[in-house]
N, C-alpha and C positions, 0 to 999 in steps of 0.2 A: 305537349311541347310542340312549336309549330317549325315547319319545313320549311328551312330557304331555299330557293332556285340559286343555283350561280351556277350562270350557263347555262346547258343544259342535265345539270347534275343536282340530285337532291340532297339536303343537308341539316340532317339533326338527325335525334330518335329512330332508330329501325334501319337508318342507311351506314353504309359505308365513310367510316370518318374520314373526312378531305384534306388530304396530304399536302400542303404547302411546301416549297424548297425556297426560301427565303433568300435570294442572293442577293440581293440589296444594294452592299459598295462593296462586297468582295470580287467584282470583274474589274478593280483597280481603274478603273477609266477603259479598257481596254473589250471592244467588242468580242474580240476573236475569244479573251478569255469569257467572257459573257455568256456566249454560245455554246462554250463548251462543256458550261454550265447547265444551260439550259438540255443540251444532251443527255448531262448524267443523271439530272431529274427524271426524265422523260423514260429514259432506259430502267433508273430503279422502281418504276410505277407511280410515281407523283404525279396528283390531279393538275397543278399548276406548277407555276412558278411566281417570283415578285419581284419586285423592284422598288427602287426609291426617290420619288423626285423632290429636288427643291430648286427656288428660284433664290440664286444664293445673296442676292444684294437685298431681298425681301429677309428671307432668314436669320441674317447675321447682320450683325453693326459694323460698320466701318473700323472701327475699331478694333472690332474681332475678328476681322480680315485682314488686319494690318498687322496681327502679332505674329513675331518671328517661329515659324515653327518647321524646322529641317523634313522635308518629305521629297518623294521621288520626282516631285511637278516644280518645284521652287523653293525657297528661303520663307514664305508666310503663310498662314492659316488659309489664310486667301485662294493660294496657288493649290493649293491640299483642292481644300472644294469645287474650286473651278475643274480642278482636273480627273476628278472624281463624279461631275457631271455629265451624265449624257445629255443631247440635244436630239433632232427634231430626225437626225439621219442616222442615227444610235437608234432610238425606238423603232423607227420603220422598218429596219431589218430584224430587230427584237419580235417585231408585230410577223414578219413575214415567216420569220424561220420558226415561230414558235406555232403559229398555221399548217407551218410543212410539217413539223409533226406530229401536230395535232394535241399539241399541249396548252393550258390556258397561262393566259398572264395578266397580272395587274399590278398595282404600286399604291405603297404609303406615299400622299400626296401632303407637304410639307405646309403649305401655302395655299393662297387662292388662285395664284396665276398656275400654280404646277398643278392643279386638280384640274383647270379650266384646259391646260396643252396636255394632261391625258387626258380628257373624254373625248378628242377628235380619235382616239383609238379603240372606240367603243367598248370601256374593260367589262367585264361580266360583273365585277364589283369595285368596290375601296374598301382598303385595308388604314385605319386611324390609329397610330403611332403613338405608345403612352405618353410619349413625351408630348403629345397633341391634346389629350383630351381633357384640359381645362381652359384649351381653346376654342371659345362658343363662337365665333364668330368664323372658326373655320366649319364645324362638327355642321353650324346651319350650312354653310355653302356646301357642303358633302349632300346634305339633304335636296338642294335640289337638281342633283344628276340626275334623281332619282332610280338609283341602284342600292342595290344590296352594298350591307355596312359589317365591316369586321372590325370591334372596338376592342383594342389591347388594354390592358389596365395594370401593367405592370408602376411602379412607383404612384400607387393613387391608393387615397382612400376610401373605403365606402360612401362615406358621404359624397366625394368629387365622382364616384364612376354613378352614385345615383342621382346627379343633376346632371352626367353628360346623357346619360338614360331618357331623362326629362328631356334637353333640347334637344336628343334626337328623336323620340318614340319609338317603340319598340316593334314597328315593322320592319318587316326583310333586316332584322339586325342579328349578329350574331358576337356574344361575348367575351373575349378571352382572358382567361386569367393567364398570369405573365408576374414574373420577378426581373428588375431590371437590372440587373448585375451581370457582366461578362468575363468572363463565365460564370455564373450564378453556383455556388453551392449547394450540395444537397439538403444541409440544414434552413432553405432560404423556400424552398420551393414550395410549399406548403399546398400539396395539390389536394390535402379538403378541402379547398376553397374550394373546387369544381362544384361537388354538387351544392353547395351551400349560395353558390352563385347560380345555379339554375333555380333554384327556389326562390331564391328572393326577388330575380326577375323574370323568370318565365320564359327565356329566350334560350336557342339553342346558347351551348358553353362548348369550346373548344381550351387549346392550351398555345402559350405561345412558349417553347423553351430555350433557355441559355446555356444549358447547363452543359457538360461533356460527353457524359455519358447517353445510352437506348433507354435502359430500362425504367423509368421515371416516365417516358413517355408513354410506356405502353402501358404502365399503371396508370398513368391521364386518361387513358382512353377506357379502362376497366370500369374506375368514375367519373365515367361519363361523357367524357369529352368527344363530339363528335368531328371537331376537325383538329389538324396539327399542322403547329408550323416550326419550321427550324431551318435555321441556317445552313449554307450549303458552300464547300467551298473544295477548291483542289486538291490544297493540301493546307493544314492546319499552322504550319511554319513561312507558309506565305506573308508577305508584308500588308499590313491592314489592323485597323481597329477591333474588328470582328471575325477576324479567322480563326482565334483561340475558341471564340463561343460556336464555332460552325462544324458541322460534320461534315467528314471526308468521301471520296467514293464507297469507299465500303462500310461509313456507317450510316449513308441514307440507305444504301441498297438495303442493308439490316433491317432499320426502323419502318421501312414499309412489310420488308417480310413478317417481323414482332410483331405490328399494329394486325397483320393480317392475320397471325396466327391466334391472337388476342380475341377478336373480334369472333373468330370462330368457335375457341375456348368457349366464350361469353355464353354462346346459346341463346337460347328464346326462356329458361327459366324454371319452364314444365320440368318436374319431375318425373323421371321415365327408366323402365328398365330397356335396352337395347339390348338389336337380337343379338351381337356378339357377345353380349353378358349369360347369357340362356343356357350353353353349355357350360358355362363356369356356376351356375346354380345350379345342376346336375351334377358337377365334380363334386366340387366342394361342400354345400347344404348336406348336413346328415339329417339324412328322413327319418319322419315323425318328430324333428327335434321342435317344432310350432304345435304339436300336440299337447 
């Protein structure tokens, strides 16, 4: 299975799984909560963090900006987006603070023009959005950043996630399996697809999760998954679409610890007896009983 670089951090097979804290549109428009976001990743050991851009008169219809829909920003769907958008002075502090602590960041890019206003931020990769990936004619414009690709494949089928495989190629790619339901159920999450999806394409396999609970993730990473992503937020009862599917401070702080305990658990495979086992074969073994 071959290694992606993002950043300067290796990713697949034999390494450390790469912990994403997906905050997406859970900083409500709002930088300050943004940040404080981007802190509690950073604090509970998350490689990165994410984000999400769209160019919202590209994305949506007129139409569908224009329907009534009660939120903190105004009366229409519209005012929802717009104000759930950052721009050009929301990222650059995003860019600056997340340098100061030395934490990575990038973003699901919705469109062409929001993939084209983050690469002046040089991300280490792109994250492609299942709701993206029967969009060829975005998946090519991703391809000529040329950066590393994180494809989600939550609501797709084999056949769609193997022709976005096709116009993407399977270099610097990495593949997530992903249920898209918020919060997704545990009867929904069907994580042998993991390694059933490294097989069939050969690329690393990660997990993208919705679900509420830790332990499903740490079972992703037992088969196999070498990066994870999950939502990140305040608090759970905060206002937002996706704060019910997001962890809180103390269950990313968990989910890194679990992943890390996991990974440890895991081993290299060998069978081996350890020298703390040596005096428990002297206790316990009655001798001559292998005569």
């Amino acid at each position: 299975m071959p290694e992606i670089k993002i950043g300067d951090t290796l990713v697949g097979d034999n390494n450390p799984c790469y912990i994403t804290a997906e905050i997406g549109i859970n900083h409500n428009g709002d930088i300050n909560i943004a940040k404080q976001l981007i802190e509690l990743a950073d604090a509970a050991g998350c490689n990165a963090v994410k984000f999400q851009k769209r160019t919202i008169e590209i994305v949506y219809t007129p139409e569908e900006l224009a329907k009534p829909r009660e939120n903190p920003f105004g009366p229409t769907n519209g005012d929802l987006k717009r104000g759930l958008e950052f721009g050009l002075e929301e990222y650059r502090e995003i860019d600056r603070y997340c340098k100061e602590l030395g934490i990575a960041w990038f973003a699901s890019c919705w469109d062409e023009d929001a993939l084209d206003f983050m690469d002046e931020f040089n991300p280490p990769c792109y994250k492609i959005a299942s709701a993206s990936l029967t969009d060829y004619a975005l998946l090519r414009h991703h391809r000529t950043k040329g950066r590393p690709l994180i494809l989600s494949t939550g609501m797709s089928t084999l056949e769609e996630i193997d022709h976005a495989v096709e116009v993407l190629g399977k270099k610097d790619l990495i593949i997530l399996h992903a249920t898209s339901t918020y919060p997704s159920n545990y009867d929904e999450l069907n994580l042998r697809a993991i390694p059933e999806l490294r097989k069939r394409y050969g690329v690393p396999v990660g997990y993208s999760g919705h679900e509420t609970g830790i332990p499903s993730s740490s079972a992703a990473v037992a088969l196999g998954a070498c990066m994870m992503e999950r939502h990140l937020t305040l608090e759970r009862s905060m206002w937002g679409s996706d704060q019910a599917a997001s962890l809180g401070p103390s269950g990313i702080t968990r989910l890194v610890r679990d992943i890390r305990l996991v990974e440890m658990a895991l081993g290299d495979g060998v069978k081996r007896v350890y020298e703390r086992e040596k005096p428990i074969i002297q206790k316990l073994r009655r001798v001559g009983a292998s005569q």
